[in-house]
C-alpha positions as CSV (number, residue, x, y, z in Angstrom):
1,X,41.2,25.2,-3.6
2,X,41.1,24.3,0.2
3,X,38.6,21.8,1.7
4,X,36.6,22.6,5.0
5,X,37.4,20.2,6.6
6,X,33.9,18.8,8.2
7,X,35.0,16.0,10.3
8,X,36.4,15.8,13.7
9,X,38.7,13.8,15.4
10,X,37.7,11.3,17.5
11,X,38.4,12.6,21.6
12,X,38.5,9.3,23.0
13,X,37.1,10.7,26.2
14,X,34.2,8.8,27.0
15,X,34.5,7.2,30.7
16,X,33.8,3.8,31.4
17,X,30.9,4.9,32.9
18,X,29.1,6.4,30.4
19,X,30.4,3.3,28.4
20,X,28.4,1.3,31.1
21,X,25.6,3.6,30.9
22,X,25.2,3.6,27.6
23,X,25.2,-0.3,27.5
24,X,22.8,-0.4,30.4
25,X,20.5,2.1,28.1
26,X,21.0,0.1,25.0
27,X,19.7,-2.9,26.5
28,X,16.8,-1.2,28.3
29,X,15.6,-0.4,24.6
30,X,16.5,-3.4,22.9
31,X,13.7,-5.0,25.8
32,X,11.3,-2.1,24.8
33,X,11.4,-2.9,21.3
34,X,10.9,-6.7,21.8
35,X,7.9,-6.6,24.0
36,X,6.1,-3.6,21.2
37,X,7.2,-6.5,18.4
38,X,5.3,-9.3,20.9
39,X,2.2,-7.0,21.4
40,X,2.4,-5.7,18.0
41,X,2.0,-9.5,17.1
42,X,-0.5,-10.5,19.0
43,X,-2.7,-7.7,17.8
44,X,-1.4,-8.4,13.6
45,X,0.3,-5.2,13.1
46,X,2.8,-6.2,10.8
47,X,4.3,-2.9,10.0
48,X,5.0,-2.4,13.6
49,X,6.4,-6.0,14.2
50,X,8.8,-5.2,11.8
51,X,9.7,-1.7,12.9
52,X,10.4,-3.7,16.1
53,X,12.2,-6.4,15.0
54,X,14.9,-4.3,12.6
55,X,15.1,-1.4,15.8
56,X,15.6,-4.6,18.2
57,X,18.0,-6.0,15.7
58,X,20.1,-2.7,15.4
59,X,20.4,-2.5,18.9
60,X,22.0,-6.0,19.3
61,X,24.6,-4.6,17.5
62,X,25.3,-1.7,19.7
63,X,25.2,-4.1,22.6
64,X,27.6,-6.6,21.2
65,X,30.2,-3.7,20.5
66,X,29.8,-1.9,23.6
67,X,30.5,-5.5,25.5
68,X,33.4,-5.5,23.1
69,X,34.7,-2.5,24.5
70,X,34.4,-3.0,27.6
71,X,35.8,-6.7,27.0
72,X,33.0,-9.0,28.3
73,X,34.2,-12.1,28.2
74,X,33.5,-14.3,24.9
75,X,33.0,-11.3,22.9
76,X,36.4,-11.8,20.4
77,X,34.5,-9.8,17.5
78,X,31.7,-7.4,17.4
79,X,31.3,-8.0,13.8
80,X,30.7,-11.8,14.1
């Protein structure tokens, strides 16, 4: 029997620009996120502070490994 195969390859064609841009964009919402979790608290909405803080939490991820991949300096492991 022969499996579809329904993943692609990676292209590796992303530009370091859109690398930048996408870090630039990551960062932007990570900010968002922490001043909704700040209002949010101020006014008691606990669901939405912690919608906030796990979104906000995700996105530090994505900005540690985009620095990795760019190579910002003191950024040895994005999983650290």
């Amino acid at each position: 029997m022969m499996r579809l195969q329904t993943q692609k390859q990676p292209t590796y064609e992303r530009t370091w620009d859109e690398i930048d841009d996408m870090l630039n964009h990551a960062i932007h919402e990570r900010n968002t996120w922490i001043s909704r979790f700040e209002k949010a608290q101020r006014r008691g909405d606990r669901q939405v502070m912690k919608d906030a803080a796990r979104n906000s939490k995700a996105l530090e991820g994505v900005i540690k490994t985009l620095k990795w991949t760019i190579g910002t300096p003191g950024i040895e492991d994005p999983l650290s």
